[in-house]
N, C-alpha and C positions, 0 to 999 in steps of 0.2 A: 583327605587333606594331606597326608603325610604323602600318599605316593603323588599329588599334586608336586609339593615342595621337592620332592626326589627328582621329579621330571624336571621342573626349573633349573635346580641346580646341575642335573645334567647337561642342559643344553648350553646353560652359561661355560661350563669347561668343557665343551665340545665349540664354542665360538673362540674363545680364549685359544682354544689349540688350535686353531685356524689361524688367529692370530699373530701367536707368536711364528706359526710355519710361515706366513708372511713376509714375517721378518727376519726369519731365515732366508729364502725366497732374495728379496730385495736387503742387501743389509745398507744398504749407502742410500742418501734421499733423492730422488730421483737428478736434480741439480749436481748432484755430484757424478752419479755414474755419466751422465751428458759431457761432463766437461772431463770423466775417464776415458771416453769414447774420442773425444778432439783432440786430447793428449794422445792416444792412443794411432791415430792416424796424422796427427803429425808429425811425429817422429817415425812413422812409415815411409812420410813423404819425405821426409830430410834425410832418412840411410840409404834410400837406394842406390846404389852404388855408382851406379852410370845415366839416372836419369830419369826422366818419364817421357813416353811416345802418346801424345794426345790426341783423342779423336773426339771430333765432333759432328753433329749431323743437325745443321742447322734446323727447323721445324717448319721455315719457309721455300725449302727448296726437298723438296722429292726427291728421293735417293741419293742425296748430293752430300757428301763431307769434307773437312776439312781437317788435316794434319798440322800438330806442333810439335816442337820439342821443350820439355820442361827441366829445370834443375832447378828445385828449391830449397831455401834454407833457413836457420832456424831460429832466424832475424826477420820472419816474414818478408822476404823477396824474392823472387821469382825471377831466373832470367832463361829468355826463351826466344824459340824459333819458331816461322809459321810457312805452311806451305800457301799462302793467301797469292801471294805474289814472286815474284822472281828477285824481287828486293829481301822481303820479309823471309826469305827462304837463307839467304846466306848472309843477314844482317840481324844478331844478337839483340835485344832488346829485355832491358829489365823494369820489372814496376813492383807492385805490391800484392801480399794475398793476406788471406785471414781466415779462419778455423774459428766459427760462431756458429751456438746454437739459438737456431729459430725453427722450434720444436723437433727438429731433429738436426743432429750435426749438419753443417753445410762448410761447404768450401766457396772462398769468395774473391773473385779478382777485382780490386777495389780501385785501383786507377788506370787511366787508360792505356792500354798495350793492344797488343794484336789479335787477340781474343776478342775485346769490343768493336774489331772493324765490322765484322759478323753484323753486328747490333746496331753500327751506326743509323743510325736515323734518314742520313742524308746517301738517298740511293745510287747516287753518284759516285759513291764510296765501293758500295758493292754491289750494286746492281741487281738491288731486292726493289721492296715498296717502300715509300715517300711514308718515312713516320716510322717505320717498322722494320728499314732494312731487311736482312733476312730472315727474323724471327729467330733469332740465335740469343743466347743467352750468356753471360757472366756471373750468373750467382747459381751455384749449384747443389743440391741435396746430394747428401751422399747415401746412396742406396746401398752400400755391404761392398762386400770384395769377394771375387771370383778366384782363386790361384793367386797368378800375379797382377790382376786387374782390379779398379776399382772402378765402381760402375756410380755415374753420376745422372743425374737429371735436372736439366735446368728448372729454375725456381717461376717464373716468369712464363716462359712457351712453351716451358716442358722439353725442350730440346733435349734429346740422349746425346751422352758422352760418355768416353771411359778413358781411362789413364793406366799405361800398362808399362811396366817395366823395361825400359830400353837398355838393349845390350852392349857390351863392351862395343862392339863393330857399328852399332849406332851413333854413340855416343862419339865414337872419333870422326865419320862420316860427318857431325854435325859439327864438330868443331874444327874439322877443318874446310868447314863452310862449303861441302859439296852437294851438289844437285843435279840432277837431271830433269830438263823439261822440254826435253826434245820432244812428245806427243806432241805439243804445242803448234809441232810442225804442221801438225793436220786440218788447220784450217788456212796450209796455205797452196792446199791441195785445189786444182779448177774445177775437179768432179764433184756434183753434190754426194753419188756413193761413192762410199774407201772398201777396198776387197781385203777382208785378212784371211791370211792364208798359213797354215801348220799342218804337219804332216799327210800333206796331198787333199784336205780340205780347204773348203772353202766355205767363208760368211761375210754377211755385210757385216763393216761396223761403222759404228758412227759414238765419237766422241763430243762431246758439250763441253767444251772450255768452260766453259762462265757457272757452268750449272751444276757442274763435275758430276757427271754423268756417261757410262758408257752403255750402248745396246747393242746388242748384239741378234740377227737375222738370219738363221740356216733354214733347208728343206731337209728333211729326215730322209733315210732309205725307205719310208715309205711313202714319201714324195708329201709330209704333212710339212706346212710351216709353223717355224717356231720365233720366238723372241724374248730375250732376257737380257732385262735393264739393271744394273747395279751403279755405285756407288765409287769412286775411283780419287787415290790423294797423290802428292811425288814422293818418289822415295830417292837416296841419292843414287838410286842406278835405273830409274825408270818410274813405271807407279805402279800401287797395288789397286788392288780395287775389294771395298770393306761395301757388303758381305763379298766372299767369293761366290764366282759366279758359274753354272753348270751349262757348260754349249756343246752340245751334241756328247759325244766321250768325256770332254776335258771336261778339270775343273779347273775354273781359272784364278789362280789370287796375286798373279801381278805378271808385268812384263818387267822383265830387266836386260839389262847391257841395251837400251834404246839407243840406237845411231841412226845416222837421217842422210839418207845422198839425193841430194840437188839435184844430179844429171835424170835420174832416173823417176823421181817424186816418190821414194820410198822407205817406210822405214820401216828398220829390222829391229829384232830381240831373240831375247829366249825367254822360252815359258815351260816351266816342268820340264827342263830339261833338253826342248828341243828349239829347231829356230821357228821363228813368225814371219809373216810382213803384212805391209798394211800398203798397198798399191790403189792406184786411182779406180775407177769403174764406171763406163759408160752407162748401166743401166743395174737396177736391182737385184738380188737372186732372188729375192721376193717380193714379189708383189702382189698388192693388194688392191684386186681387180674390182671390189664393192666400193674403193673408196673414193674415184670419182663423182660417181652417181651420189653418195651419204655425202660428200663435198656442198655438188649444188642442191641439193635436197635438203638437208639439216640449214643453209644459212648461218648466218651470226647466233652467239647466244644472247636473246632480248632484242635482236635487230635484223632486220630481213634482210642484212646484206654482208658481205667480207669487206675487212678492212687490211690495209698496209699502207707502208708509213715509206717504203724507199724505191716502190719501185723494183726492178729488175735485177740483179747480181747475175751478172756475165763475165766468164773467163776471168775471174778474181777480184773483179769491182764490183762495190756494192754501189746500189745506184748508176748503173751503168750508163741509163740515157739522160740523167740528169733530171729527173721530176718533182724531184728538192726545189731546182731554181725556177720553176715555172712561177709567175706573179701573183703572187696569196696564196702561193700554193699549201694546204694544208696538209689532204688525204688523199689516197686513190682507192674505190671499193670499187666489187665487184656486185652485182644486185641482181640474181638472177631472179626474170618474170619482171622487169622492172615496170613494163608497160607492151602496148600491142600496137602494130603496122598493119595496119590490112586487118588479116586475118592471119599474120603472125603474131604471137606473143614473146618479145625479144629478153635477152640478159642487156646490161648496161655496165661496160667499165668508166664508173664516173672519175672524172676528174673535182675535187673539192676544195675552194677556195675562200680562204680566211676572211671576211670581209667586213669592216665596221664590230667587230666582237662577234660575226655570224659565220657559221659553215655554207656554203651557197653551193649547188651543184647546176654546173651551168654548162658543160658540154662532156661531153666523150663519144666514143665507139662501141655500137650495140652489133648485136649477133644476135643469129639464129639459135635457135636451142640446140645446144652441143651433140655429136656425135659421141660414142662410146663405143670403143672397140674393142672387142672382145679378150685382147688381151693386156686390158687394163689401162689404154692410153683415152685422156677424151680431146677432142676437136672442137676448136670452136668455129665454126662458120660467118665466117664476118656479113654483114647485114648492109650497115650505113652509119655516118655520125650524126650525130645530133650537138646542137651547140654552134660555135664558132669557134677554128682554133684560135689558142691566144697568140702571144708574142712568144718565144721558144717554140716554135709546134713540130720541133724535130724531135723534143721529148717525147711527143703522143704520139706521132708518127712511128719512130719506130719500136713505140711499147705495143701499140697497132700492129706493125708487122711482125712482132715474137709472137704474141699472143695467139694469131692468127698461122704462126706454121704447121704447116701441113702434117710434121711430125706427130704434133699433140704431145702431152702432157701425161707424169703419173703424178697421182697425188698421195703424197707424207703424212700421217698425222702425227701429229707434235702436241706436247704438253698446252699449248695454245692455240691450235688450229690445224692446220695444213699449211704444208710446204708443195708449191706444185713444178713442177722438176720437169725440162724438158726431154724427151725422149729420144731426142735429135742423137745427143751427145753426154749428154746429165751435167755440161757447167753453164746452163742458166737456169734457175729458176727465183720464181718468188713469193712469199711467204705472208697467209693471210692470218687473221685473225681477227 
């Protein structure tokens, strides 16, 4: 009995000391240390000297981010810059934040600024989805801090962000409202490839305005192809591109001093110290000779056919032969194996027309089953039309005669499809999904 009672009483003062080490451990109630921890990072966010440089990485766009600049203070407001636009870049804008805990500190931009274009709903804004925008976020957890970085996570899509201490030469840069967005110039280039070129290399590259995305395309010395896509914002002397990106030797983490000449279509920089250019390009340094054939083979996804919405872009115009203005004009797909002639089984570029609230396909230009040449281009073989032309039929006509040069085509894959790029020249091509 006695050594019973001796064991009880032990373990009671062996809980008890647990206890109280507990309360060592934790001396404040949980509610307090929480609102130690937003005091703690607010006043982070109010001394920094010169600012904060913000990144974000929407969660509906792939590789894609977006640049601000921040100076808060410690009246809860915020005023800032955004690399969204070529307005929002040299045009100051201030709103509101707030520092609340919802189970763990968060940071919050509570009226609307430049930060919620990201998020607007309405796709027109930014050229995400209808309801969803870019899946970009305003309300952010704050996950800890790196050095001088604070690493955030949106609340909502989960979109990553971080907020890093901008420097003296930033901080003036932004207030004297300078920018560079001369890249920009690259979609006013005729070639669908752009050749950059740095210390007697060569790669393709290809810029995404919209999607802020850059990739880049080399052959190795040992004749292997390669490809690396990153993430790209402005900076005032050019852009960086978050993460950096490894092509061939170099590692890349921005272009600067970007200048743009007209006469020539080309634009220069330095990068790590040396110059670049980024020049027009009739045809690929690589190509990707499977991806005709995986083209007409794979079809639509859910749909046996390719779709596009404009038609042709040649020599700078999008929609070049006008298949927008054709009467109810909806869609133009391509439908390989549409149907059989003989004892041919044809593809069909249909023409699709809006009718009564219905899609109707009621004529185009079929072909024979494409050629594929060996070094990556395919041919289509024109057959016959089916249908009747309509009224415009200089549209189908001469979408008719590109389609059908003799050239042939390479085909792009793209985040939504294929791009198919003529071989002619590389400034027409069009663009399925």
């Amino acid at each position: 009995m006695y050594k019973r009672l001796f064991l009880i009483c032990f373990t009671l003062s062996v809980l008890a000391a647990c206890q109280k080490s507990d309360e060592d451990v934790f001396s404040a109630p949980p509610d307090t240390r929480l609102n130690d921890t937003l005091k703690k990072y607010g006043d982070i966010l109010v001394a920094a000297p010169h600012g904060w440089k913000g990144l974000i990485y929407p969660e509906g766009l792939k590789d894609g981010v977006f640049s601000f600049f921040f100076q808060f203070n410690n009246a809860n407001r915020v005023k800032m810059y955004a690399d969204f636009d070529s307005a929002s870049s040299v045009t100051k804008m201030e709103s509101s934040y707030r520092l609340k805990a919802l189970q763990q500190p968060c940071l919050l931009f509570d009226t609307y600024s430049y930060i919620h274009l990201l998020s607007d709903p309405d796709a027109a804004v930014n050229g995400g989805v209808y309801g969803e925008g870019l899946k970009s976020d305003f309300e952010f957890s704050i996950e800890g801090m790196n050095g001088d970085t604070i690493l955030l996570k949106g609340r909502f899509h989960e979109s990553k962000a971080v907020l890093i201490k901008a420097t003296e030469a930033e901080e003036a840069a932004y207030a004297a409202e300078k920018t560079n967005r001369l890249i920009d110039k690259i979609d006013t280039y005729l070639t669908y490839f752009k050749r950059f070129t740095t210390g007697g290399n060569d790669y393709d590259v290809a810029f995404n305005i919209l999607n802020r995305r850059a990739t880049f395309s080399w052959i190795d010395e040992n004749g292997e192809a390669h490809t690396a896509t990153t993430g790209f914002y402005y900076t005032p002397t050019g852009v960086a591109f978050s993460p950096s990106v490894n092509v061939g030797a170099e590692t890349l983490t921005s272009f600067d001093n970007i200048a743009w000449s007209a006469a020539s279509t080309t634009l220069s920089f330095t990068m790590n110290g040396n110059g670049g250019t980024i020049k027009e390009a009739a045809k690929p340094i690589v190509i990707d000779r499977d991806a005709p054939k995986t083209w007409w083979e794979q079809k639509g996804q859910g749909v046996p056919y390719w779709v596009t919405l404009d038609g042709f872009h040649v020599d700078g115009v999008d929609d070049a032969y006008g298949v927008a203005t054709l009467p109810n004009y909806s869609f133009m797909l391509f439908y390989p194996q549409n149907g059989k002639s003989g004892n041919t089984v044809y593809d069909l570029l249909g023409f699709v027309s809006r009718i009564d609230g219905e899609n109707i396909l009621d004529y185009g230009p079929a072909f024979k089953p494409p050629t594929y040449k060996a070094d990556g281009r395919i041919v289509f073989p024109y057959l016959g039309f089916l249908g009747d032309l309509p009224e415009g039929e200089t549209a189908v006509t001469n979408t008719l005669v590109k389609i059908t040069d003799s050239n042939g085509y390479y085909l792009v894959k793209t985040a939504d499809g294929y791009d198919m790029v003529s071989a002619k020249d590389g400034k027409s091509w069009i663009s399925w999904f």
